[in-house]
N, CA, C and O of each residue as an XYZ file, in Angstrom:
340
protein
N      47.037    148.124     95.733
C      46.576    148.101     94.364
C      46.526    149.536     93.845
O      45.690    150.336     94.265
N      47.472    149.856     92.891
C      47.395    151.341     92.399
C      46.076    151.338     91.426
O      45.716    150.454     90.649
N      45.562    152.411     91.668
C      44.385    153.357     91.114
C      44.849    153.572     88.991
O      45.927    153.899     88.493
N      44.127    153.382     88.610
C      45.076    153.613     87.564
C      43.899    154.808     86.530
O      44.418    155.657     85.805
N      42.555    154.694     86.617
C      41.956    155.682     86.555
C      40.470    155.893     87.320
O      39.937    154.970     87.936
N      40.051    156.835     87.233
C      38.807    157.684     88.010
C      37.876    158.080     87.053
O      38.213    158.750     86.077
N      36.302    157.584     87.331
C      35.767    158.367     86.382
C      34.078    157.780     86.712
O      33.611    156.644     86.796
N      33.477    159.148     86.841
C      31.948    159.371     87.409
C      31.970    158.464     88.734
O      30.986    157.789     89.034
N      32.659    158.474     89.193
C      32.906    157.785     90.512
C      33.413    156.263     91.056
O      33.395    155.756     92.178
N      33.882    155.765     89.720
C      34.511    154.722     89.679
C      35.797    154.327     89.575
O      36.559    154.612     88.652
N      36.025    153.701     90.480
C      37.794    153.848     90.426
C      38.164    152.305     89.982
O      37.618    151.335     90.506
N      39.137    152.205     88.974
C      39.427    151.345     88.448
C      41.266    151.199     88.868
O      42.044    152.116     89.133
N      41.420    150.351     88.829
C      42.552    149.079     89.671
C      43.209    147.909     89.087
O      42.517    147.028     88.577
N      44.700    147.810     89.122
C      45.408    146.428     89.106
C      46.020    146.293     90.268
O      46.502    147.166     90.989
N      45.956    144.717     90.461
C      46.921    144.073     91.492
C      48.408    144.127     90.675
O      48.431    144.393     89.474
N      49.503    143.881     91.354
C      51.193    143.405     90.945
C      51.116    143.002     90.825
O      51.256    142.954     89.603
N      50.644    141.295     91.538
C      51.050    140.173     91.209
C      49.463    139.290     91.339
O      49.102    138.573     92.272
N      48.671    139.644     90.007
C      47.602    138.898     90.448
C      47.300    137.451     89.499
O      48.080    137.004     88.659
N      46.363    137.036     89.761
C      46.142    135.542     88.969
C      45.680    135.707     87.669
O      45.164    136.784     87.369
N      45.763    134.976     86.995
C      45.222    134.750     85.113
C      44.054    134.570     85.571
O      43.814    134.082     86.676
N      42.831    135.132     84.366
C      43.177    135.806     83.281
C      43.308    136.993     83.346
O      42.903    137.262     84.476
N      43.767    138.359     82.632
C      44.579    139.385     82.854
C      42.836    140.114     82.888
O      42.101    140.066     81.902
N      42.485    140.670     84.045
C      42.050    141.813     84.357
C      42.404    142.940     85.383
O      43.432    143.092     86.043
N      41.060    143.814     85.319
C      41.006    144.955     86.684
C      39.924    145.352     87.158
O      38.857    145.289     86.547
N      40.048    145.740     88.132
C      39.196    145.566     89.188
C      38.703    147.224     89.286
O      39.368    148.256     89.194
N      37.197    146.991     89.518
C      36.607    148.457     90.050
C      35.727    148.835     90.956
O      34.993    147.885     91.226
N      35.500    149.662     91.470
C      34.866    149.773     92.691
C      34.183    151.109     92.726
O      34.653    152.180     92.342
N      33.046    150.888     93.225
C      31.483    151.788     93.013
C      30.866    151.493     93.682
O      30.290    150.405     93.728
N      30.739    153.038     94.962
C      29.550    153.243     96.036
C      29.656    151.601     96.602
O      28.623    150.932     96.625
N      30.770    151.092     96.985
C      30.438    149.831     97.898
C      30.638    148.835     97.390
O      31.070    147.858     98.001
N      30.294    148.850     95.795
C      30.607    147.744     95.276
C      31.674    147.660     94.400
O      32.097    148.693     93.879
N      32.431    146.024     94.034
C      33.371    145.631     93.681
C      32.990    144.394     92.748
O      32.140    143.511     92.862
N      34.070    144.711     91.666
C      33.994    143.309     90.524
C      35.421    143.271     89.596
O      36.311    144.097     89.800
N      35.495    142.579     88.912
C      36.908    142.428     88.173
C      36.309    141.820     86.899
O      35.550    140.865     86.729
N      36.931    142.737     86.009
C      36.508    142.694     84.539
C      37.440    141.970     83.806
O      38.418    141.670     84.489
N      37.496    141.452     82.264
C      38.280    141.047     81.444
C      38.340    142.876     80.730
O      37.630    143.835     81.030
N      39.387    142.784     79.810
C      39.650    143.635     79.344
C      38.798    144.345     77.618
O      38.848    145.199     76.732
N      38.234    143.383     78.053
C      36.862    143.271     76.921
C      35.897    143.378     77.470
O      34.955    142.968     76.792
N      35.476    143.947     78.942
C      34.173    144.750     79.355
C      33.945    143.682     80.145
O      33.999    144.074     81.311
N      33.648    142.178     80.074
C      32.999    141.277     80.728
C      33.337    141.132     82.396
O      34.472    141.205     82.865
N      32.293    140.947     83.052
C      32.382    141.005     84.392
C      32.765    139.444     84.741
O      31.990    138.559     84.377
N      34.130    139.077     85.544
C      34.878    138.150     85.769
C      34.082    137.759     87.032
O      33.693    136.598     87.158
N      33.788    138.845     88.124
C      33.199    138.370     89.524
C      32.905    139.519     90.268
O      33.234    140.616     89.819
N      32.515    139.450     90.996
C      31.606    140.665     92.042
C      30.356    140.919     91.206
O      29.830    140.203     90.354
N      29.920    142.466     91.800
C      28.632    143.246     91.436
C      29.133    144.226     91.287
O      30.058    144.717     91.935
N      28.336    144.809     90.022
C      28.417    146.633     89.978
C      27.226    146.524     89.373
O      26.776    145.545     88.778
N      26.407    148.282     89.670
C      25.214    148.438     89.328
C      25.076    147.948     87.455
O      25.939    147.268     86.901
N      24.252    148.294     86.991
C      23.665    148.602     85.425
C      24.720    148.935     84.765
O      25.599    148.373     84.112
N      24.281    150.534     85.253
C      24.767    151.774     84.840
C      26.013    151.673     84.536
O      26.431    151.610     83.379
N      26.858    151.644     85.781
C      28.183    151.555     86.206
C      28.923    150.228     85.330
O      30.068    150.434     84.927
N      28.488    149.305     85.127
C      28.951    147.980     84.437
C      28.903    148.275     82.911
O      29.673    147.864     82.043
N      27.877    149.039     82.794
C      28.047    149.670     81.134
C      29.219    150.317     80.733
O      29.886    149.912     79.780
N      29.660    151.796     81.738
C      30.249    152.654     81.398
C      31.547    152.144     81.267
O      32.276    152.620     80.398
N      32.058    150.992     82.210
C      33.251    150.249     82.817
C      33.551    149.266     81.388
O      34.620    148.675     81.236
N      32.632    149.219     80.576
C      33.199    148.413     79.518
C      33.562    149.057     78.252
O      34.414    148.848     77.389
N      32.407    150.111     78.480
C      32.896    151.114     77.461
C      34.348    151.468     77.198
O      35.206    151.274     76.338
N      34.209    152.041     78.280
C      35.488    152.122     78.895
C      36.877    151.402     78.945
O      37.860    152.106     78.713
N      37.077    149.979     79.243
C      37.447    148.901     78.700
C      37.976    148.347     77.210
O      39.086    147.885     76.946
N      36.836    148.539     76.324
C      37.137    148.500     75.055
C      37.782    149.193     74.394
O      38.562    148.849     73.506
N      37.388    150.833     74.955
C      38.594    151.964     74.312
C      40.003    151.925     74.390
O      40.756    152.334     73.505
N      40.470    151.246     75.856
C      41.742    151.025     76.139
C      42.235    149.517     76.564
O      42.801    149.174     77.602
N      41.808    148.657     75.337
C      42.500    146.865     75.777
C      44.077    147.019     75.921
O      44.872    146.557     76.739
N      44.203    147.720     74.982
C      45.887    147.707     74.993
C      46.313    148.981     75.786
O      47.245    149.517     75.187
N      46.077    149.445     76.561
C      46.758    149.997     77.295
C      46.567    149.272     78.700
O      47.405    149.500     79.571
N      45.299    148.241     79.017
C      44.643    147.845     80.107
C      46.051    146.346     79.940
O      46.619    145.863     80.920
N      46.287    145.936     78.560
C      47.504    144.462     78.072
C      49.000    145.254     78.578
O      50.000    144.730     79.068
N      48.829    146.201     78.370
C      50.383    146.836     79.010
C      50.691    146.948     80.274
O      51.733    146.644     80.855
N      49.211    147.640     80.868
C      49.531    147.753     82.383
C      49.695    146.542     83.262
O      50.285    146.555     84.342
N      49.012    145.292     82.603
C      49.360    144.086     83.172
C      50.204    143.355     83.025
O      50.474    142.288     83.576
N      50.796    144.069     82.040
C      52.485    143.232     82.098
C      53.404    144.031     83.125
O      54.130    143.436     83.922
N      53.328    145.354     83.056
C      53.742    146.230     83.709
C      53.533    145.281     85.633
O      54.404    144.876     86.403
N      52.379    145.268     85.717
C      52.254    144.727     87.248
C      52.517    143.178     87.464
O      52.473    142.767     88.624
N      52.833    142.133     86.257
C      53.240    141.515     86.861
C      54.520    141.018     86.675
O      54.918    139.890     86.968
N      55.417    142.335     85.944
C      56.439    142.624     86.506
C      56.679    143.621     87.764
O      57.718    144.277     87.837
N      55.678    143.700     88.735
C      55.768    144.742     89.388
C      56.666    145.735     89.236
O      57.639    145.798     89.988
N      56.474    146.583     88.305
C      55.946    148.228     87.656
C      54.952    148.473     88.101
O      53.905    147.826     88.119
N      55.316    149.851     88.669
C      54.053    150.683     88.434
C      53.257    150.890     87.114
O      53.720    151.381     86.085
N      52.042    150.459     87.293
C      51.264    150.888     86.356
C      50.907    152.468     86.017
O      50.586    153.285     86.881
N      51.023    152.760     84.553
C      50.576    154.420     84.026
C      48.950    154.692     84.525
O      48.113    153.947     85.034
N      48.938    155.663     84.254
C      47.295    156.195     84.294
C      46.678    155.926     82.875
O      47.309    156.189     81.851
N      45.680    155.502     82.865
C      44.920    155.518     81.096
C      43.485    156.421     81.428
O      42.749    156.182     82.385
N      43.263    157.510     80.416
C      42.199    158.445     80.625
C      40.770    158.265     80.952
O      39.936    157.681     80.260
N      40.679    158.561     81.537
C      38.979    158.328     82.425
C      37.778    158.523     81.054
O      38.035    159.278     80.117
N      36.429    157.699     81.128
C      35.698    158.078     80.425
C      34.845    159.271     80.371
O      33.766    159.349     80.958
N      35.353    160.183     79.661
C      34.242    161.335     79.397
C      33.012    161.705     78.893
O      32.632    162.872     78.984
């Protein structure tokens, strides 16, 4: 699963070939969850904090988060999209 960005210690993720509906996945200090591209947490745990920033985050880039998943499930490599600052 390529890394596609980094940020305050969260690394965010697509599968190539993963199942509907189109999200990505992130992972923090241990924990793991998979978001819609509209912030909402699909499954796992992430702290508060971390589940906030991850949607923020999320919302700034739907359409670049709708590209990279076409991109992977045409297996393409997915681009990098900029970390939250």
């Amino acid at each position: 699963m390529p890394a596609i960005s980094l940020f305050l210690g969260i690394v965010i993720f697509m599968n190539y070939s993963d199942h509907q509906p189109p999200h990505f996945h992130a992972r923090y200090q241990g924990y793991e969850a998979s978001f819609t591209f509209d912030g909402e947490i699909l499954a796992g745990d992430m702290p508060t904090r971390q589940r906030k920033y991850i949607a923020a985050w999320s919302l700034m880039h739907e359409e670049d988060l709708a590209a990279n998943w076409e991109l992977c499930r045409n297996h393409l490599a997915p681009f990098n999209i900029e970390p939250l600052r």
